[in-house]
TIPA-988862 format. One record per residue (C-alpha): y, z, x; residue in one letter; residue number from 1. Coordinates in Angstrom, 2 decimals, decimal comma, padded with zeros to 5 digits, always signed. Example, Ala and Ser with C-alpha at 12.3 -4.5 7.8 and 13.67 -1.06 7.14 Angstrom:
<recs>
+---------+---------+---------+---+-----+
|       y |       z |       x | r |   k |
+---------+---------+---------+---+-----+
| -004,50 | +007,80 | +012,30 | A |   1 |
| -001,06 | +007,14 | +013,67 | S |   2 |
+---------+---------+---------+---+-----+
</recs>
This chain:
<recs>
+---------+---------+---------+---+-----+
|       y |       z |       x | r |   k |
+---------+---------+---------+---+-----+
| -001,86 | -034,78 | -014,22 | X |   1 |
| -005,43 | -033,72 | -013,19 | X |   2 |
| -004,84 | -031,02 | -010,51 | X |   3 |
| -006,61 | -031,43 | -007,25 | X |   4 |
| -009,07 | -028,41 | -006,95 | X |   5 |
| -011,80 | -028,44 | -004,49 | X |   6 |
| -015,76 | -027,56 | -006,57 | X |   7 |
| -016,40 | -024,05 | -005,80 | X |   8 |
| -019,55 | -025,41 | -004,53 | X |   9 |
| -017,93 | -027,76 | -001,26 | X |  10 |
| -015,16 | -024,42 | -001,00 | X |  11 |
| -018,31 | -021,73 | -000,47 | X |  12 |
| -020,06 | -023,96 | +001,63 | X |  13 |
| -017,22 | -024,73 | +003,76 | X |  14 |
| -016,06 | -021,28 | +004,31 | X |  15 |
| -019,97 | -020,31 | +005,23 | X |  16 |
| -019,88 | -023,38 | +007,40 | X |  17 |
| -016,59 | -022,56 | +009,03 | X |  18 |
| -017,47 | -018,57 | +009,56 | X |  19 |
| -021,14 | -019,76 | +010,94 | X |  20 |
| -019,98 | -022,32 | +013,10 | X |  21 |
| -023,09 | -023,90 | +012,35 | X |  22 |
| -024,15 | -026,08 | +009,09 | X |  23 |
| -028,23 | -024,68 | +009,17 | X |  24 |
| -027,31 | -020,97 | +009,38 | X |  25 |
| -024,42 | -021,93 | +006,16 | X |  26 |
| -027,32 | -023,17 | +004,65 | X |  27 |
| -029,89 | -020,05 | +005,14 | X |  28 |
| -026,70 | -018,02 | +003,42 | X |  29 |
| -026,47 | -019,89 | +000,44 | X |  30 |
| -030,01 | -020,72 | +000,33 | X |  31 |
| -029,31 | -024,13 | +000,23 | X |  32 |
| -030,54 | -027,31 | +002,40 | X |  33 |
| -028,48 | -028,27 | +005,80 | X |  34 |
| -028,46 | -031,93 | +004,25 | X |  35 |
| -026,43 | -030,31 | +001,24 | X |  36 |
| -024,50 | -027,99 | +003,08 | X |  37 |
| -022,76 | -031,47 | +004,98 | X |  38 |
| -022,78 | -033,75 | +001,28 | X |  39 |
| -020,71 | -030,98 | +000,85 | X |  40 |
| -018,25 | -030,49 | +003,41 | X |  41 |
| -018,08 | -034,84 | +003,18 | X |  42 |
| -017,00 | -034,39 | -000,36 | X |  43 |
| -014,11 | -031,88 | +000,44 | X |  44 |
| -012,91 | -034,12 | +003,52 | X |  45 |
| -013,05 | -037,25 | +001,47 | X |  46 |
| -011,00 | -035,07 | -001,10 | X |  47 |
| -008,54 | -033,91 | +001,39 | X |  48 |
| -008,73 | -037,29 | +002,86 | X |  49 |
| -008,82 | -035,67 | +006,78 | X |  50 |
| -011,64 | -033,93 | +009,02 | X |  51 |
| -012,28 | -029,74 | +008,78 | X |  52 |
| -014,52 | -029,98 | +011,63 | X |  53 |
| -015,14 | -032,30 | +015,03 | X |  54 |
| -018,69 | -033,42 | +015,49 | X |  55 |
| -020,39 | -034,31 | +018,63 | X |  56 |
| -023,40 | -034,98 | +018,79 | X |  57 |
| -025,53 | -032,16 | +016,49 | X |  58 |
| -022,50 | -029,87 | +016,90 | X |  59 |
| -019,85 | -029,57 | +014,75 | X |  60 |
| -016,65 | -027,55 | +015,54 | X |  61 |
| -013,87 | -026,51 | +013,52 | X |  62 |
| -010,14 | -028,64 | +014,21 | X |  63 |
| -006,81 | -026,54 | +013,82 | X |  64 |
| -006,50 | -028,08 | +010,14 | X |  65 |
| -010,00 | -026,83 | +009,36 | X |  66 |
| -009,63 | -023,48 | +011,03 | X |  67 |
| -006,15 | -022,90 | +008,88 | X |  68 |
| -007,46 | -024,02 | +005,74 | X |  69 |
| -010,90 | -022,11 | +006,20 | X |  70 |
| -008,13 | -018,92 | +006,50 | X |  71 |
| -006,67 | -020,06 | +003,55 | X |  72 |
| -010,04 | -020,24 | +001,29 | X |  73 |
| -011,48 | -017,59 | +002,55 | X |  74 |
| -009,10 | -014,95 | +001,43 | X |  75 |
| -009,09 | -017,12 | -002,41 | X |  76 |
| -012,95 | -016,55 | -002,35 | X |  77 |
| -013,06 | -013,07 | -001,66 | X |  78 |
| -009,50 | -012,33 | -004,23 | X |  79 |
| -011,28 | -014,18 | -006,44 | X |  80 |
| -015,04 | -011,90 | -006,43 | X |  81 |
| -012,66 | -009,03 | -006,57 | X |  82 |
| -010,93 | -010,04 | -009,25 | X |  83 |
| -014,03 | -011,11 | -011,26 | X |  84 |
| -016,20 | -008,22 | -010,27 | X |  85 |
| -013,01 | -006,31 | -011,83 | X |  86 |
| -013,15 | -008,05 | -015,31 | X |  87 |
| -017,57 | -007,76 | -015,20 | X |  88 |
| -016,73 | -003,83 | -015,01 | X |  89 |
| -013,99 | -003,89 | -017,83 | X |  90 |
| -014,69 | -002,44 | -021,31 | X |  91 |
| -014,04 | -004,72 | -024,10 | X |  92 |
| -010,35 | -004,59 | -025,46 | X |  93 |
| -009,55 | -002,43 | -022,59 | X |  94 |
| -006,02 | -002,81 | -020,52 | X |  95 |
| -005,10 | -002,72 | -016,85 | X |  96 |
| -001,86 | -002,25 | -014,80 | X |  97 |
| -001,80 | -003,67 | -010,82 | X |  98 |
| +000,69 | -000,70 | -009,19 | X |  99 |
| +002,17 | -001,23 | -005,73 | X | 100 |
| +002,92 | +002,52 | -004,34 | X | 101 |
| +004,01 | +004,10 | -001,19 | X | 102 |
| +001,04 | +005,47 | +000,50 | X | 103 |
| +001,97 | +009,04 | +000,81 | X | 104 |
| +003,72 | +009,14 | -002,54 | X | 105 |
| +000,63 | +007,98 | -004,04 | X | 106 |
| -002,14 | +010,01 | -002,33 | X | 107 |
| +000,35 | +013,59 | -002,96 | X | 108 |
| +002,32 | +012,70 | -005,96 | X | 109 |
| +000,97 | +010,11 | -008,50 | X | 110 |
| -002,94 | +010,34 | -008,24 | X | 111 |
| -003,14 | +014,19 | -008,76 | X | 112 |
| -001,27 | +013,42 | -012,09 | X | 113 |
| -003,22 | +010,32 | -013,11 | X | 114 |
| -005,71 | +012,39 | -014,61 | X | 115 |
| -002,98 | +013,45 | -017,61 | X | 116 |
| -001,85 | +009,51 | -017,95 | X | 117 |
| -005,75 | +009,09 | -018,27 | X | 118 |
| -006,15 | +011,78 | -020,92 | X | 119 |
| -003,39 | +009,70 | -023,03 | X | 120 |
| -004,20 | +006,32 | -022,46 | X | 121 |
| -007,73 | +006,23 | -021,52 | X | 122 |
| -007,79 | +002,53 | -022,35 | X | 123 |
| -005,72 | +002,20 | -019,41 | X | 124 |
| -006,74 | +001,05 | -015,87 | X | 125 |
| -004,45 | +001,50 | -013,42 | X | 126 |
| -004,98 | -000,18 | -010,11 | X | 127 |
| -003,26 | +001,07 | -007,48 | X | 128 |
| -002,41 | -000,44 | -003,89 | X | 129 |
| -000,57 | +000,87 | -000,80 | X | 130 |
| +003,22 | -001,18 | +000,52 | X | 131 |
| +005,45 | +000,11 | +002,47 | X | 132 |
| +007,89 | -001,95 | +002,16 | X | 133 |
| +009,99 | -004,36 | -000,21 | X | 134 |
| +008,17 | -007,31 | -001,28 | X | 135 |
| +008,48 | -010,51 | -003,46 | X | 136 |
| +006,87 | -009,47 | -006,88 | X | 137 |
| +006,72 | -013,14 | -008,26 | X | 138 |
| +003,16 | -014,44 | -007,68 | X | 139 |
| +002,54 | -010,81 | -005,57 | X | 140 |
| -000,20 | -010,19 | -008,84 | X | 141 |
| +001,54 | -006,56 | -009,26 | X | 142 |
| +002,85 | -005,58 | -012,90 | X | 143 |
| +005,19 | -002,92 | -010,84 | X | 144 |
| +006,10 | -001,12 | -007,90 | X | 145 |
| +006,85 | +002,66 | -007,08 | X | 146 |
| +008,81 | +002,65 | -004,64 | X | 147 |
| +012,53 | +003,95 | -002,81 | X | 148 |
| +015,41 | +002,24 | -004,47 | X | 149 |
| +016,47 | -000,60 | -001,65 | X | 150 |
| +019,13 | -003,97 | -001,85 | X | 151 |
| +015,19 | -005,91 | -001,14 | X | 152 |
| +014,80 | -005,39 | -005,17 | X | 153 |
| +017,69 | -007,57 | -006,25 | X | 154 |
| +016,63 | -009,37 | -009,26 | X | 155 |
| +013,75 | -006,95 | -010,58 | X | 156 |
| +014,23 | -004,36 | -012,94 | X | 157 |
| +014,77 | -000,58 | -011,40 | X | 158 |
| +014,41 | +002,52 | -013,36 | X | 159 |
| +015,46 | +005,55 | -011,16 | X | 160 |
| +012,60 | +008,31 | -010,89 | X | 161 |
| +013,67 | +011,15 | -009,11 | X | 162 |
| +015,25 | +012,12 | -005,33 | X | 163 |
| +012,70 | +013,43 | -002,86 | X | 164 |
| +013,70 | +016,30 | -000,75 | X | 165 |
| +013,20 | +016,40 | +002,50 | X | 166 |
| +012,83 | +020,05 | +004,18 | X | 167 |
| +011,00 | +020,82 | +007,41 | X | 168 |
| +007,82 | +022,63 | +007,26 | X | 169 |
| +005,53 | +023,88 | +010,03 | X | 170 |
| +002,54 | +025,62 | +010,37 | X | 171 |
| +003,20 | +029,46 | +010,00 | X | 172 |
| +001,27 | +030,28 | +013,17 | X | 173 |
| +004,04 | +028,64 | +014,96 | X | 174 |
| +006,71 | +030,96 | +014,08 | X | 175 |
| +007,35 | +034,31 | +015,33 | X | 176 |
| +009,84 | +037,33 | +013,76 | X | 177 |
| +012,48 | +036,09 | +015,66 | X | 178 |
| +015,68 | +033,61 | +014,72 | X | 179 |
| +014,23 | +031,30 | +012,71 | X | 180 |
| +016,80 | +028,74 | +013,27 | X | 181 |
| +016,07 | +029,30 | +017,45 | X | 182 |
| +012,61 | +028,58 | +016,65 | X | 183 |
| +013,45 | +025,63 | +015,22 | X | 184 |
| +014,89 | +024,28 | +017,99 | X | 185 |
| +011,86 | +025,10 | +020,46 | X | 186 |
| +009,41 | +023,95 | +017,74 | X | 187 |
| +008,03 | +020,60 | +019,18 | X | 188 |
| +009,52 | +018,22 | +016,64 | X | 189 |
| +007,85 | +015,18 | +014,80 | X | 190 |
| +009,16 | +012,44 | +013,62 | X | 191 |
| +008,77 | +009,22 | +011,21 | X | 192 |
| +009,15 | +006,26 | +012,64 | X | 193 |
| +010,75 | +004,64 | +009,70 | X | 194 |
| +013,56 | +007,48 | +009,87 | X | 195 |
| +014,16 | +007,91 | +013,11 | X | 196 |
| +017,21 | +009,75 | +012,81 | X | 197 |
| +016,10 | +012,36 | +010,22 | X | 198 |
| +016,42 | +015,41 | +012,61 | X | 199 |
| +019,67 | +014,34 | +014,17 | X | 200 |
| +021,01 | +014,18 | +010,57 | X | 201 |
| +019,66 | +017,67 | +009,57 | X | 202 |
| +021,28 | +019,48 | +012,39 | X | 203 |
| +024,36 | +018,19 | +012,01 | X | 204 |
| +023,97 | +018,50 | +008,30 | X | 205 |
| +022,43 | +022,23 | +008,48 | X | 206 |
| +024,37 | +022,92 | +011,33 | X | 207 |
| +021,17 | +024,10 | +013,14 | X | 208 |
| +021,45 | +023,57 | +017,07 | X | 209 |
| +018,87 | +021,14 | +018,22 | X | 210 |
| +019,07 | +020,51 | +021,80 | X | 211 |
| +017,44 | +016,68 | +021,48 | X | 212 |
| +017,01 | +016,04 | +018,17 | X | 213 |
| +015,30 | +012,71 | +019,60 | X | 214 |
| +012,31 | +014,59 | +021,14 | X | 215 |
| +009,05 | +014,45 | +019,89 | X | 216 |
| +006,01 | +012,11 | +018,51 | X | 217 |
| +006,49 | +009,58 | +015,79 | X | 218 |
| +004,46 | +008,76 | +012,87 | X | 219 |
| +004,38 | +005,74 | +010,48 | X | 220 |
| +003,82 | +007,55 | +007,56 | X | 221 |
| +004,78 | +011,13 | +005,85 | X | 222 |
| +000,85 | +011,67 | +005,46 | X | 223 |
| +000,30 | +011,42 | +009,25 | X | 224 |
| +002,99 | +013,94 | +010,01 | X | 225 |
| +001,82 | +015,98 | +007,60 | X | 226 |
| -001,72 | +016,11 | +009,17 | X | 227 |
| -000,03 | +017,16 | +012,51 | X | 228 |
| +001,94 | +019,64 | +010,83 | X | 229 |
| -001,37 | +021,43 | +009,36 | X | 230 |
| -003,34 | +020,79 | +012,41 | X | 231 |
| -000,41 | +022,95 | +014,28 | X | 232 |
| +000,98 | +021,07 | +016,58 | X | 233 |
| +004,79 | +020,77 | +015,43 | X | 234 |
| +007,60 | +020,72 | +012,91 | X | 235 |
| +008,28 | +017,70 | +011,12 | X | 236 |
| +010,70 | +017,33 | +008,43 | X | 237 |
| +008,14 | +016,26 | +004,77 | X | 238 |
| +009,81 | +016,18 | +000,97 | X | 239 |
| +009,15 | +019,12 | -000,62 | X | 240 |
| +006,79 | +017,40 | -003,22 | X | 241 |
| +004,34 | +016,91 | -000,73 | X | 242 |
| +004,11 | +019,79 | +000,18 | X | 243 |
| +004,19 | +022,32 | -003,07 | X | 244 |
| +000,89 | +023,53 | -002,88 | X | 245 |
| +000,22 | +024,39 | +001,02 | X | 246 |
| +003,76 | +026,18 | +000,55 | X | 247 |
| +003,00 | +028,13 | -002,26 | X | 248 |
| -000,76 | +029,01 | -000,45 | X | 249 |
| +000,95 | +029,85 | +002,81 | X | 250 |
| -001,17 | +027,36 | +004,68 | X | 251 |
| +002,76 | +026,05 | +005,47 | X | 252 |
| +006,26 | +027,70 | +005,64 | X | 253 |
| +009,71 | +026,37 | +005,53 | X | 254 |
| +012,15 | +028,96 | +006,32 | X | 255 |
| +014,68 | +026,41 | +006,95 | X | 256 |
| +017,10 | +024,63 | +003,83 | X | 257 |
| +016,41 | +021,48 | +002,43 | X | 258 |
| +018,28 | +018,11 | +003,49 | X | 259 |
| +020,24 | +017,42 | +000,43 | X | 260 |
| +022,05 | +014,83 | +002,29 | X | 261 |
| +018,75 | +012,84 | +003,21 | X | 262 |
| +017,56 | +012,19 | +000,40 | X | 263 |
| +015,79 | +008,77 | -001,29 | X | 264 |
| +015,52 | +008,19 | -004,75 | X | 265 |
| +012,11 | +006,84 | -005,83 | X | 266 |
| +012,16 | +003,99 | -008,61 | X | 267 |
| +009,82 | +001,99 | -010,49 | X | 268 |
| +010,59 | -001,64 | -010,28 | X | 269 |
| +009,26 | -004,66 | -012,58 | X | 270 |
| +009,79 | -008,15 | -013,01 | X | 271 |
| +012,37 | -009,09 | -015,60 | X | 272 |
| +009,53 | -010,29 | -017,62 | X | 273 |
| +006,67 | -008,26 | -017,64 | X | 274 |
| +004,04 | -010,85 | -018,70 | X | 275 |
| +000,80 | -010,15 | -020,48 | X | 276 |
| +000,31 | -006,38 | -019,79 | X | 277 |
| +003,81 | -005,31 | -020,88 | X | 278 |
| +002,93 | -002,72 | -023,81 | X | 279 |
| +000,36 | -001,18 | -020,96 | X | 280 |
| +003,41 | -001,03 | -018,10 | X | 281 |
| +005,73 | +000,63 | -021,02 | X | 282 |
| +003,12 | +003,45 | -021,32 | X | 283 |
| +003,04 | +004,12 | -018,27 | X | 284 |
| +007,11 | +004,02 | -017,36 | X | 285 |
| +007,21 | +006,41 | -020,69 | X | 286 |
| +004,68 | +008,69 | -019,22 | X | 287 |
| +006,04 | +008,60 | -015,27 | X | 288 |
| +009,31 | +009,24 | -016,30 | X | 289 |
| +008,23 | +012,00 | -018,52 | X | 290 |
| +006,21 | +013,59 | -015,28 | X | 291 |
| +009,42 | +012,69 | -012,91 | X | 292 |
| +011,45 | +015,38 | -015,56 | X | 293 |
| +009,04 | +017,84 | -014,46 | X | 294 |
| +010,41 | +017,34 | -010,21 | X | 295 |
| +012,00 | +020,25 | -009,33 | X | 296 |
+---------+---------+---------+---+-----+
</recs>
């Protein structure tokens, strides 16, 4: 059966139309006519078989259908420039991989490294997009995900990575010759909002004394914490991988011992089937996992 697509032509005019407000300025956009502009917007109603937008008199207006359909097209329209700007800037017989990846894992972990994949597989573009959380991958357009290992990934296919670390680092201005473990406790203490228990866990893990383990500012991600942690103004408790190089330059200390006890395991996930880019996602998972071997 003949599918029921809107002509690009009625779907750019109505989104113009809809963002405008106003048919003539639609028309200036897409250098078109106002007469054209509403032959149209009539063709996609008569499709549709209801109104987008009321008319009185020489004003038109979107209705609720039009305004949540114009939502609807307009994020189609702009996915689908991206996407074909994307293919214009491809290289014949060239490959690419769509990666979903936690933000901070990506920014500190994988894109310092992509360079090597890069080296290997330079017919290999790999796309890469912040989540931070679970999400359906069916009809998502990702090949994979990088992400924590969570129940949210029934179905797909996990291959475990490695365990982060998490170990609380400061700033080493903050800390004097005294007890380190004193210090600790008077250090103002930041926090992640997604792990909101962290430092009640470490002390009674470490067996540090923390008088309110509650106390202090929280962050959404590991990256902003980690920008408040360089900038001075507390202790917050990062995974070690993050943080390799300020420790080893001394721009950071952490006299304290790791969590072992709070500890994620980062994963890949994929679909069961991979789909058309599958010998370009086993590349990669042979060259990540080879990299995650390398985590102390």
């Amino acid at each position: 059966m003949r599918r029921k697509i809107p002509s690009s032509a009625s779907l750019q005019a109505f989104e113009a139309a809809a963002r405008h407000g106003n048919f003539a300025r639609a028309a200036e956009e897409l250098s078109l006519t106002e007469g054209a502009i509403s032959r149209q917007i009539a063709r996609l109603e008569s499709l549709l078989n209801c109104r987008l937008f009321d008319r009185t008199k020489a004003r038109v207006k979107l209705n609720p259908v039009g305004a949540r359909y114009a939502h609807h097209v307009r994020e189609m329209l702009e996915r689908l420039e991206r996407d074909t700007q994307f293919v214009m800037g491809m290289p014949e017989g060239s490959r690419s991989l769509e990666i979903a990846v936690l933000p901070t894992f990506c920014s500190r972990w994988l894109i310092p490294r992509l360079r090597g994949f890069q080296s290997l597989y330079p017919d290999i573009t790999v796309n890469i997009a912040a989540r931070t959380d679970p999400f359906i991958m069916t009809g998502s357009g990702f090949d994979a995900a990088i992400h924590f290992e969570h129940p949210a990934w029934a179905g797909m296919c996990t291959h475990a990575l490695f365990k982060e670390k998490l170990v609380p680092v400061c700033h080493p201005d903050l800390l004097t010759d005294q007890n380190v473990a004193e210090q600790l406790n008077r250090l103002p203490r930041i926090h992640r909002r997604q792990n909101p228990d962290a430092w009640l866990h470490y002390a009674e893990q470490s067996g540090i004394v923390l008088d309110n383990p509650a106390q202090g500012v929280r962050y959404d991600l590991h990256e902003m914490a980690l920008a408040a942690v360089l900038a001075g103004q507390g202790v917050a408790m990062i995974p070690r991988i993050y943080v390799e190089k300020e420790l080893e330059r001394g721009t950071l200390v952490a006299p304290w011992p790791d969590s072992e006890q709070l500890s994620k395991t980062f994963c890949l996930v994929k679909p069961l089937e991979t789909g058309i880019n599958e010998s370009a996602l086993q590349d990669f998972e042979r060259w990540l996992q080879a990299e995650s071997l390398l985590v102390r």
